[in-house]
C-alpha positions in Angstrom: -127.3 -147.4 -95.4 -127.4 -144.0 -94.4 -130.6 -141.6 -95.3 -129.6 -138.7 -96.6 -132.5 -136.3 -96.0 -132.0 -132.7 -97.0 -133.6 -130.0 -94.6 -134.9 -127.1 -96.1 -136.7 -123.7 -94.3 -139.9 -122.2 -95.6 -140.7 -118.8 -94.9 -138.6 -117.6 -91.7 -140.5 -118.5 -89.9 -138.0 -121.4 -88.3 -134.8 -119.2 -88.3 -136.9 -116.5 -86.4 -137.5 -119.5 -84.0 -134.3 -120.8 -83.6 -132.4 -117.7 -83.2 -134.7 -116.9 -80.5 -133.2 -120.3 -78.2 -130.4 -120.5 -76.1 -127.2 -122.3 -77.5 -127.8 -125.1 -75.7 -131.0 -125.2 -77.2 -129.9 -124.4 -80.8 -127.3 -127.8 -80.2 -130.1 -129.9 -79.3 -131.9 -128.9 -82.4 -128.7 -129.3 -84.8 -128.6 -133.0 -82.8 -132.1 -133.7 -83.9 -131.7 -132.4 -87.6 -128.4 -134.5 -88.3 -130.7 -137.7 -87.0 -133.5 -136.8 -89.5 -130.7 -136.1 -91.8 -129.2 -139.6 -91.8 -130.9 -142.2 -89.8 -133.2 -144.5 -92.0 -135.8 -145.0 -89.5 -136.4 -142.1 -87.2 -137.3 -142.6 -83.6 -140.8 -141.6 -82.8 -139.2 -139.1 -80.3 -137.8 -137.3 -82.9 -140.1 -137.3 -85.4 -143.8 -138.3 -85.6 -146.5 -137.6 -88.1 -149.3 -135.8 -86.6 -153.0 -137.2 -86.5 -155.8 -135.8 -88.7 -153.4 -133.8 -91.1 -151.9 -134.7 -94.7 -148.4 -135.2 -94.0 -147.1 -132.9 -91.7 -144.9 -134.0 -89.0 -143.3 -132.9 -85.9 -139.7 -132.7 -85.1 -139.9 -133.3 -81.4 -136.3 -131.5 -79.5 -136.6 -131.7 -75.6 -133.8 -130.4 -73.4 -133.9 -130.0 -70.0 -137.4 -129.9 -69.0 -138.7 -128.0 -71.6 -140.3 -129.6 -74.9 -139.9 -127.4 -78.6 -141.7 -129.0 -81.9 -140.8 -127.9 -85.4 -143.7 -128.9 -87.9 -142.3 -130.0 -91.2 -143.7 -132.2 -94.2 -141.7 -134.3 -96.5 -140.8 -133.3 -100.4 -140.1 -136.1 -102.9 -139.4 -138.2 -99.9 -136.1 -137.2 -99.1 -136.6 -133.2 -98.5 -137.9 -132.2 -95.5 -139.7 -128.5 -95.2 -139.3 -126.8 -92.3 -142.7 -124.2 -91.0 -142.9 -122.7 -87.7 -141.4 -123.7 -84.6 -142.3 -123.3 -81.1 -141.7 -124.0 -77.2 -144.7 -126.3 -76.2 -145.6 -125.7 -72.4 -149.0 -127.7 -72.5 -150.0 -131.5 -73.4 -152.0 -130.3 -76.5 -149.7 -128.8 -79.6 -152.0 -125.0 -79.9 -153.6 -125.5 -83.0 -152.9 -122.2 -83.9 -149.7 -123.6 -84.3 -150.7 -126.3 -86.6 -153.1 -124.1 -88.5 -150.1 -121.9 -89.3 -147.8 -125.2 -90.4 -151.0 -126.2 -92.3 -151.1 -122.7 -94.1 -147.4 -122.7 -94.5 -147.9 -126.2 -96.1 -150.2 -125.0 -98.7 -148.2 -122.2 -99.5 -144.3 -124.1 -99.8 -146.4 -126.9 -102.4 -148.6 -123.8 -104.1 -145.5 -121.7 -104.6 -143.2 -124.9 -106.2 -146.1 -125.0 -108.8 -145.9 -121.7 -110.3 
């Protein structure tokens, strides 16, 4: 049984990020969406809740050597929000970074209320 998901962008923040990566890059990323898009249980190396928040997740894209996470969160179980993105060069995920997926969060679920 296939998944399903839908991916959707908050903000521009991700299209900012995206356009900013080589091609090679940008077809790693489209790899790792279409897996989240339609496998039921996603590997852990693509996609893995992070500790200490309220549902939000990273996508997790390596290529090459280098390492990128998108932060995400899921909507009605089968949406998944896209926040920022960004090319991780240390062990520890900035958490300027995750304060800004936090905020972007807040905002995607504050906006859908109005």
């Amino acid at each position: 049984m296939e998944a399903h998901r839908q991916i959707i962008f908050h903000g521009n923040y991700f299209t900012d990020f995206y356009l900013e990566q080589t091609e090679k890059v940008q077809e790693k990323i489209e790899f790792v969406f279409k897996v989240i898009r339609t496998v039921q249980n996603v590997p852990k190396k693509f996609l893995e809740h992070l500790t200490g928040t309220d549902g939000l997740y990273e996508i997790r894209v390596e290529f090459e050597s280098n390492i990128y996470r998108i932060f995400c969160c899921f909507d009605k179980g089968k949406l998944v929000v896209l926040f920022n993105g960004f090319h991780k060069k240390t062990q520890k995920t900035t958490k300027k970074e995750i304060d800004l997926a936090l905020r972007l969060k807040d905002e995607y679920f504050n906006s859908k209320m109005k």
